[in-house]
mmJSON file of the N, C-alpha and C atoms, coordinates in Angstrom:
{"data_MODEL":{"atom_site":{
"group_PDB":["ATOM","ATOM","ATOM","ATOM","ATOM","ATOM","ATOM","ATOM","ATOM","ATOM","ATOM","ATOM","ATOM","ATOM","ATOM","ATOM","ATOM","ATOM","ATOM","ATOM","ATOM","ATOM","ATOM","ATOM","ATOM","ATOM","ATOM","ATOM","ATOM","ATOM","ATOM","ATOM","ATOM","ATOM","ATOM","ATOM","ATOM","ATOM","ATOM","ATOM","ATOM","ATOM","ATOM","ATOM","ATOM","ATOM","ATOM","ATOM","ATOM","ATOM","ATOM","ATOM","ATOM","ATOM","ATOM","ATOM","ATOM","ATOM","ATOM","ATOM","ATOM","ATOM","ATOM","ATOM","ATOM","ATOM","ATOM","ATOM","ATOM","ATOM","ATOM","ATOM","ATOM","ATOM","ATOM","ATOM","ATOM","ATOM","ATOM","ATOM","ATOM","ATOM","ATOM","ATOM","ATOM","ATOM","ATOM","ATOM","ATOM","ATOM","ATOM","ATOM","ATOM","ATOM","ATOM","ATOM","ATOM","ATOM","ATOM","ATOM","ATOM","ATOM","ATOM","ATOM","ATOM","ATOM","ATOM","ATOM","ATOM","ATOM","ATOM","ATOM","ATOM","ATOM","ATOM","ATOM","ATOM","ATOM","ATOM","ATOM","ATOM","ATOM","ATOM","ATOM","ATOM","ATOM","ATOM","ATOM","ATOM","ATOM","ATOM","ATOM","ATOM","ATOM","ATOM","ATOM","ATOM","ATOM","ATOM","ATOM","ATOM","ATOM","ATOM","ATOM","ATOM","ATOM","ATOM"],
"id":[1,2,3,4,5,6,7,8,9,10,11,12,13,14,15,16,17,18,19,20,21,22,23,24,25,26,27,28,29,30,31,32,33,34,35,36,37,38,39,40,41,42,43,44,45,46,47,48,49,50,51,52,53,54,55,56,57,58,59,60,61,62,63,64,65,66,67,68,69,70,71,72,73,74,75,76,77,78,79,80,81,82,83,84,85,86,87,88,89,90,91,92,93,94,95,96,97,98,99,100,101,102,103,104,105,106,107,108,109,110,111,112,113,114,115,116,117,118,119,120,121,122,123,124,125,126,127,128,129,130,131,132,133,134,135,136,137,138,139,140,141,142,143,144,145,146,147],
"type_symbol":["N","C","C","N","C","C","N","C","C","N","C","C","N","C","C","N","C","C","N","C","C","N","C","C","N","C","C","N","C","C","N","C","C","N","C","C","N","C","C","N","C","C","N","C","C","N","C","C","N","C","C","N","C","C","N","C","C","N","C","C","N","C","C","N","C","C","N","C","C","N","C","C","N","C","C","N","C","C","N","C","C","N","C","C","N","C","C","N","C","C","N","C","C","N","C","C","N","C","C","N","C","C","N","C","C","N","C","C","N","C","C","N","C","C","N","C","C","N","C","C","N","C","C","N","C","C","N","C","C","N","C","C","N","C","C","N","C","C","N","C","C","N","C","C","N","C","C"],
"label_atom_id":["N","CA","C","N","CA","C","N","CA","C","N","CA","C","N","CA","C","N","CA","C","N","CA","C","N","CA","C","N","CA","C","N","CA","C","N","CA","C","N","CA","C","N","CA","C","N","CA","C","N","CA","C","N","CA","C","N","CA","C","N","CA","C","N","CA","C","N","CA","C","N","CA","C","N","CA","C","N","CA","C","N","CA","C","N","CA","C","N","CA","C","N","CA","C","N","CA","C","N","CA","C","N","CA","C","N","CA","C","N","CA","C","N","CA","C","N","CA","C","N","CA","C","N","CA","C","N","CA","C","N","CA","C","N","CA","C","N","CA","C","N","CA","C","N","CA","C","N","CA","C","N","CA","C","N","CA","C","N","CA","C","N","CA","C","N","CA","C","N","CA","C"],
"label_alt_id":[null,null,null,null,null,null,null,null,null,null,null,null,null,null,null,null,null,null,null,null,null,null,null,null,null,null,null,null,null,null,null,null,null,null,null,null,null,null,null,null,null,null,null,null,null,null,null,null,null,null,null,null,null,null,null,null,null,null,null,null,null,null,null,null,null,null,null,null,null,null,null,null,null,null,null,null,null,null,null,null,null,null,null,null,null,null,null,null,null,null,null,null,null,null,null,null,null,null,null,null,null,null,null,null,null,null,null,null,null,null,null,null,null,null,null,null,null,null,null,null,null,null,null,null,null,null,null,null,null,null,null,null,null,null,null,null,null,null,null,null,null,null,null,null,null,null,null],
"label_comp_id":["UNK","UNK","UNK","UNK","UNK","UNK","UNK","UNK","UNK","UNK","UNK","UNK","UNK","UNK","UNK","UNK","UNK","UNK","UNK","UNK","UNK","UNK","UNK","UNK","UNK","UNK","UNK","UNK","UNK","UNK","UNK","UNK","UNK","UNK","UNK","UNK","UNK","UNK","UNK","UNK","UNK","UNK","UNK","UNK","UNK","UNK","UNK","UNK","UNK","UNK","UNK","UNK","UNK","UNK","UNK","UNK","UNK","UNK","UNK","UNK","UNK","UNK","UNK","UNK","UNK","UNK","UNK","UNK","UNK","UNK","UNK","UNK","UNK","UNK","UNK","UNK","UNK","UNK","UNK","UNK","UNK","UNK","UNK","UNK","UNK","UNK","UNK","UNK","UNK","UNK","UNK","UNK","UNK","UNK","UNK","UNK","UNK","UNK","UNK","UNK","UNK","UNK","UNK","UNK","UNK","UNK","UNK","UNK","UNK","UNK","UNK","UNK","UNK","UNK","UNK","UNK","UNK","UNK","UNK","UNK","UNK","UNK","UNK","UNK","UNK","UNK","UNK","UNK","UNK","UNK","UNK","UNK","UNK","UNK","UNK","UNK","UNK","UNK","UNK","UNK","UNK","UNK","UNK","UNK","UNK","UNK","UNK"],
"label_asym_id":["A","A","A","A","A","A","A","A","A","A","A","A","A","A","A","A","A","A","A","A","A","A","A","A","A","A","A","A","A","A","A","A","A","A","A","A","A","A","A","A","A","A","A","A","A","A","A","A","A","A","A","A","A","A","A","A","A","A","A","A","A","A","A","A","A","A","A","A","A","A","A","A","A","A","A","A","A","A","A","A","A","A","A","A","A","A","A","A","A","A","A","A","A","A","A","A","A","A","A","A","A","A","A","A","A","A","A","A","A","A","A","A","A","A","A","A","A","A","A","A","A","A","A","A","A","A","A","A","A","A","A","A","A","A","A","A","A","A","A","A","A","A","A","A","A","A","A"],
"label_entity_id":["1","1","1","1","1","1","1","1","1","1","1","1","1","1","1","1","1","1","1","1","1","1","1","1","1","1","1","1","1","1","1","1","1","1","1","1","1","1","1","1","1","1","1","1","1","1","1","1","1","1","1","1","1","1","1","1","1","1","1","1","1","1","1","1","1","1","1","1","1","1","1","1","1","1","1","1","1","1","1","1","1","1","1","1","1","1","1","1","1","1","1","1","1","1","1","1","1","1","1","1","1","1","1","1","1","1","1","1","1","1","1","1","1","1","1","1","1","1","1","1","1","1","1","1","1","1","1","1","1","1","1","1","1","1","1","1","1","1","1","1","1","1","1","1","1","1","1"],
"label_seq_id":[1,1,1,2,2,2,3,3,3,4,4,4,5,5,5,6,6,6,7,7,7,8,8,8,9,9,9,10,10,10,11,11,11,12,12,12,13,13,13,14,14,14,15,15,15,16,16,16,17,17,17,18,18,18,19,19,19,20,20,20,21,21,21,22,22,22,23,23,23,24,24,24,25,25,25,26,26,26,27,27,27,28,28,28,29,29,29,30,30,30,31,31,31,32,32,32,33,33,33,34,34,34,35,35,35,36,36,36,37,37,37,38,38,38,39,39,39,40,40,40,41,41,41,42,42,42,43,43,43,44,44,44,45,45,45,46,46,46,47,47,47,48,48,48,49,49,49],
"pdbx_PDB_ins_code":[null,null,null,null,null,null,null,null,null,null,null,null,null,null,null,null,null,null,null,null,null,null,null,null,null,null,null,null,null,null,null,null,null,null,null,null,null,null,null,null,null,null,null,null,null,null,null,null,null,null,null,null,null,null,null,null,null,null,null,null,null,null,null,null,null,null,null,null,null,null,null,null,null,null,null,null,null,null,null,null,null,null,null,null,null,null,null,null,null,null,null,null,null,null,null,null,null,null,null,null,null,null,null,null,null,null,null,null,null,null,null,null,null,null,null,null,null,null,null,null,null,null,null,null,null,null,null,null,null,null,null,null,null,null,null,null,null,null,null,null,null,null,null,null,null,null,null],
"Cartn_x":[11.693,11.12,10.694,10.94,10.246,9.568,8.573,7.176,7.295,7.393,7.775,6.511,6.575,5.628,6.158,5.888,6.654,5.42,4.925,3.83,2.846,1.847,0.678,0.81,1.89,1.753,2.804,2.208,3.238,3.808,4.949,5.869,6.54,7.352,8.414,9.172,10.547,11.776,12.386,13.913,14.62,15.08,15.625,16.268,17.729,18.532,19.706,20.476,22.027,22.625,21.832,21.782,21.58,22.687,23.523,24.575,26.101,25.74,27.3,28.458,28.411,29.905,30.481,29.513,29.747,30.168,30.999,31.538,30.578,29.478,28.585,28.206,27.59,26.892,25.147,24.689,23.739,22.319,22.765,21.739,21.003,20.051,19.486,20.025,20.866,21.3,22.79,22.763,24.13,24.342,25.161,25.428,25.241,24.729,24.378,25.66,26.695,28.081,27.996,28.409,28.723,27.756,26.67,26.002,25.933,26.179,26.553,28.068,28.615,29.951,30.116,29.194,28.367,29.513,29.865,30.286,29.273,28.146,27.397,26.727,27.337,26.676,27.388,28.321,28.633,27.779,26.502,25.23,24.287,24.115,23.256,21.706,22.255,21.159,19.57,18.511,17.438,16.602,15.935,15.314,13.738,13.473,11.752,11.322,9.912,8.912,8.319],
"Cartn_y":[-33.549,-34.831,-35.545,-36.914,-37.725,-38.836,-38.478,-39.953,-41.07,-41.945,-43.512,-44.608,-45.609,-46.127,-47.53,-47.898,-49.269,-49.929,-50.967,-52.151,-51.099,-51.175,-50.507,-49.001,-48.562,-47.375,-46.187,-44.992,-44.135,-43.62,-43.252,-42.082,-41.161,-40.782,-39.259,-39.898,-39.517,-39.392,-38.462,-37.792,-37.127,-37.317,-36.431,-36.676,-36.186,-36.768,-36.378,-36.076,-35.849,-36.236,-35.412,-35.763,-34.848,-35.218,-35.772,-36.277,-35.187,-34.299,-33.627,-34.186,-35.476,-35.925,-36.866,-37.015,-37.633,-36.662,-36.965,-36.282,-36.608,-35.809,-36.496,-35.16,-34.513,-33.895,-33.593,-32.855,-32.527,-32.777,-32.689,-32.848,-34.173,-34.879,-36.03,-36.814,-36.721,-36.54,-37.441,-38.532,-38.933,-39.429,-39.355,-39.366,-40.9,-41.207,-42.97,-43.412,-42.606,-43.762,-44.094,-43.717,-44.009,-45.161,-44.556,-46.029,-47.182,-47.035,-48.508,-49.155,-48.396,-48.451,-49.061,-48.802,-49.817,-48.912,-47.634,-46.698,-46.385,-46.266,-46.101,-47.437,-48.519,-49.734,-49.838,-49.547,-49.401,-48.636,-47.597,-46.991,-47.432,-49.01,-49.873,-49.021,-48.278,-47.694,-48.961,-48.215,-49.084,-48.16,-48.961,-48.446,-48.31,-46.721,-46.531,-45.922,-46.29,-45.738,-44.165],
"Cartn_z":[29.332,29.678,28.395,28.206,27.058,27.875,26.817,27.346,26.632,27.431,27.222,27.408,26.488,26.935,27.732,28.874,29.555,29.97,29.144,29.175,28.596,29.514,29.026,29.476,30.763,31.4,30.196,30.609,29.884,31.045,30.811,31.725,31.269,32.114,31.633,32.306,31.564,31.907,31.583,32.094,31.714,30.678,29.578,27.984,28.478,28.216,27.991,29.253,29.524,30.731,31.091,33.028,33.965,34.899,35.033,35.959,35.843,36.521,36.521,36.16,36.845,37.388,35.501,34.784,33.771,32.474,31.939,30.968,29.173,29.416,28.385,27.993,26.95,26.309,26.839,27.571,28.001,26.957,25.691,24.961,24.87,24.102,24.199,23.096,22.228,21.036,20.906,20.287,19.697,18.418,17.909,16.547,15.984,14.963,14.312,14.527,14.173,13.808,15.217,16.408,17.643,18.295,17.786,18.106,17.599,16.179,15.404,16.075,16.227,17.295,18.283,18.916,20.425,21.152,21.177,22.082,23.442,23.239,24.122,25.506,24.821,25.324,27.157,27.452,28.653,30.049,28.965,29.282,29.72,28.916,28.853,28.031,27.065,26.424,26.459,26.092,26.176,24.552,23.893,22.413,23.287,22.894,23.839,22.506,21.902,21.848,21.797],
"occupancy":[1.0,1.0,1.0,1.0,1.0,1.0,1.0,1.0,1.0,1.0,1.0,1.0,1.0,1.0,1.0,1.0,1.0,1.0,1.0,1.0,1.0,1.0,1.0,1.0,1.0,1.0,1.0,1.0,1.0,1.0,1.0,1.0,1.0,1.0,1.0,1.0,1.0,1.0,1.0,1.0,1.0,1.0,1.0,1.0,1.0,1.0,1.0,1.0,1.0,1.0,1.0,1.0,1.0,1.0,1.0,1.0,1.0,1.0,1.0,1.0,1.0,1.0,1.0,1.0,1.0,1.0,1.0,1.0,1.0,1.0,1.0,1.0,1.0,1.0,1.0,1.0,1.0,1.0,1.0,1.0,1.0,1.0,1.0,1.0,1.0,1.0,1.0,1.0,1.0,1.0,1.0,1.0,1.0,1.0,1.0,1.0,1.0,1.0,1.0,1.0,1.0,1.0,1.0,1.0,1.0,1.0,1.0,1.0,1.0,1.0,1.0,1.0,1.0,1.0,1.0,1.0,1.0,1.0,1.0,1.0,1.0,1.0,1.0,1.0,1.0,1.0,1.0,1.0,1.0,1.0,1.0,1.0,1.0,1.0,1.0,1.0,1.0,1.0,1.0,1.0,1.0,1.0,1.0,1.0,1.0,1.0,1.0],
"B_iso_or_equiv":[0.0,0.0,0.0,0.0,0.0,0.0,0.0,0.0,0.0,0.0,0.0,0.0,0.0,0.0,0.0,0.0,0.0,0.0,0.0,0.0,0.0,0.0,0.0,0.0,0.0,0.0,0.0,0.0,0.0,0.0,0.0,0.0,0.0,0.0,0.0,0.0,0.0,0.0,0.0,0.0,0.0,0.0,0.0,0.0,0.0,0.0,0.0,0.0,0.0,0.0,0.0,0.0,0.0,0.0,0.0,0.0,0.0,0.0,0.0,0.0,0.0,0.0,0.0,0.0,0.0,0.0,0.0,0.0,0.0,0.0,0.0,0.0,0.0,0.0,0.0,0.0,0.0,0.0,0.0,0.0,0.0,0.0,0.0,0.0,0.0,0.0,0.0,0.0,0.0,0.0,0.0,0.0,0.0,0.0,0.0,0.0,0.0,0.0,0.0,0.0,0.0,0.0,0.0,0.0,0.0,0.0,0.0,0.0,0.0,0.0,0.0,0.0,0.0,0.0,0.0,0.0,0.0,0.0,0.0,0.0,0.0,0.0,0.0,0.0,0.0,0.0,0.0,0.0,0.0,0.0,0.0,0.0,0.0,0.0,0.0,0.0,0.0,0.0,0.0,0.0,0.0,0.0,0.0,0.0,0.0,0.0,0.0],
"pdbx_formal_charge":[null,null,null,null,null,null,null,null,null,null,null,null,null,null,null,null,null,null,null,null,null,null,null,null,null,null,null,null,null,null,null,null,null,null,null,null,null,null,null,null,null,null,null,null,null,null,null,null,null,null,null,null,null,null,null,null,null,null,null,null,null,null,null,null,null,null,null,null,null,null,null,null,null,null,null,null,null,null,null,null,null,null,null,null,null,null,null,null,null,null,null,null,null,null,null,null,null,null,null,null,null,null,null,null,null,null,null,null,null,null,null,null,null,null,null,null,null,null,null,null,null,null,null,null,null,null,null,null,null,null,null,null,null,null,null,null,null,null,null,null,null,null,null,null,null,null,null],
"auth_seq_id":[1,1,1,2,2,2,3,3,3,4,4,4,5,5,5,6,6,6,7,7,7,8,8,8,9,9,9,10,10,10,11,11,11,12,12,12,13,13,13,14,14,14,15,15,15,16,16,16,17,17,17,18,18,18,19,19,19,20,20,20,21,21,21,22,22,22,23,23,23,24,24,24,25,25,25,26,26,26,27,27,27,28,28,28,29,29,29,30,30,30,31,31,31,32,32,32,33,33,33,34,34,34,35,35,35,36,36,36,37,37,37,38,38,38,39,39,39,40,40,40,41,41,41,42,42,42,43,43,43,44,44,44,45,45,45,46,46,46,47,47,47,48,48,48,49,49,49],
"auth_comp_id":["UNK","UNK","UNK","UNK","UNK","UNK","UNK","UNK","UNK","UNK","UNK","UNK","UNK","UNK","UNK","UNK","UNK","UNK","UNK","UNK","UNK","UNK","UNK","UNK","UNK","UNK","UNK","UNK","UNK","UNK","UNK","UNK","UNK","UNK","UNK","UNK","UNK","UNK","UNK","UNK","UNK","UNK","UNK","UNK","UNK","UNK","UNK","UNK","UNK","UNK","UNK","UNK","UNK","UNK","UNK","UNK","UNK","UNK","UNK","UNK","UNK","UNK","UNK","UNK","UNK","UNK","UNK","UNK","UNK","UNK","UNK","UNK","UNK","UNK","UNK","UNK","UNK","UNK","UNK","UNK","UNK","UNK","UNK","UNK","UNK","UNK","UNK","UNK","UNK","UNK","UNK","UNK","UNK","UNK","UNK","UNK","UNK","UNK","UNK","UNK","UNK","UNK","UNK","UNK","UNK","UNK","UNK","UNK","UNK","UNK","UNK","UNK","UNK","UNK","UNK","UNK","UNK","UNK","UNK","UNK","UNK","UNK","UNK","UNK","UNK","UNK","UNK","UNK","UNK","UNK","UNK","UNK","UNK","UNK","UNK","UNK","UNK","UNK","UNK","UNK","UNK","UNK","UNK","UNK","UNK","UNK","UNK"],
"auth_asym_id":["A","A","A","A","A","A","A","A","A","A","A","A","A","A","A","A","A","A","A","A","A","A","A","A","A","A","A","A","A","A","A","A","A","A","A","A","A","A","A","A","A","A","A","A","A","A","A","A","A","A","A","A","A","A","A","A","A","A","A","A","A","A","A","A","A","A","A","A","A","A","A","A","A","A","A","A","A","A","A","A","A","A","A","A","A","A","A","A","A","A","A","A","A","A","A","A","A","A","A","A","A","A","A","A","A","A","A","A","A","A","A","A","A","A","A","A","A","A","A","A","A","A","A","A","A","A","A","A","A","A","A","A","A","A","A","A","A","A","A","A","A","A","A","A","A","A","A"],
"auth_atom_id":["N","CA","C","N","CA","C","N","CA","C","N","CA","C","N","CA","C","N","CA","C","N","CA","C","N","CA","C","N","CA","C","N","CA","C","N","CA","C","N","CA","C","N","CA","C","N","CA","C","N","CA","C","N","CA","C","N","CA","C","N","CA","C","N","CA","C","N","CA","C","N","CA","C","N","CA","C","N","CA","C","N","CA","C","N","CA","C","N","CA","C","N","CA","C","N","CA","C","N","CA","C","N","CA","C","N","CA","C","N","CA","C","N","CA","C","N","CA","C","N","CA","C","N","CA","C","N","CA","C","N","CA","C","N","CA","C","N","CA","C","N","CA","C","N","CA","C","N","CA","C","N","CA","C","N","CA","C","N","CA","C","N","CA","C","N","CA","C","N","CA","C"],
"pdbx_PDB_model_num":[1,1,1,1,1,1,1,1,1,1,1,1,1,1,1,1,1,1,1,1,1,1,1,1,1,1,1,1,1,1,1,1,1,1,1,1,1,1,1,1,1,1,1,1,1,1,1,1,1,1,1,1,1,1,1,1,1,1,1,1,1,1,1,1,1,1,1,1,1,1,1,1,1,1,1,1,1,1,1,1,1,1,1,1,1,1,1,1,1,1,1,1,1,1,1,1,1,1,1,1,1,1,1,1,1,1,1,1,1,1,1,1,1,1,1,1,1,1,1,1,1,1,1,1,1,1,1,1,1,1,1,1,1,1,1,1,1,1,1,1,1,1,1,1,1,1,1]
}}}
């Protein structure tokens, strides 16, 4: 779980896939190039805190 902060509240979320059906890497973890890449943007990644 990672704690996020959204407005004033904190939460938890899951880190990294939990979706079987997706062909992703379980870890929370992707490499800089890929993201300068905008490989991930189809994700709709979000930048947390």
């Amino acid at each position: 779980m990672l704690p996020i902060r959204k407005g004033k509240e904190i939460c938890f979320i899951d880190w990294g896939n939990r979706n079987e059906k997706l062909r992703l890497p379980k870890t929370g973890w992707a490499r800089l190039e890929s993201l300068l890449e905008k490989k991930w943007d189809h994700l709709k990644p979000k930048v947390v805190l």
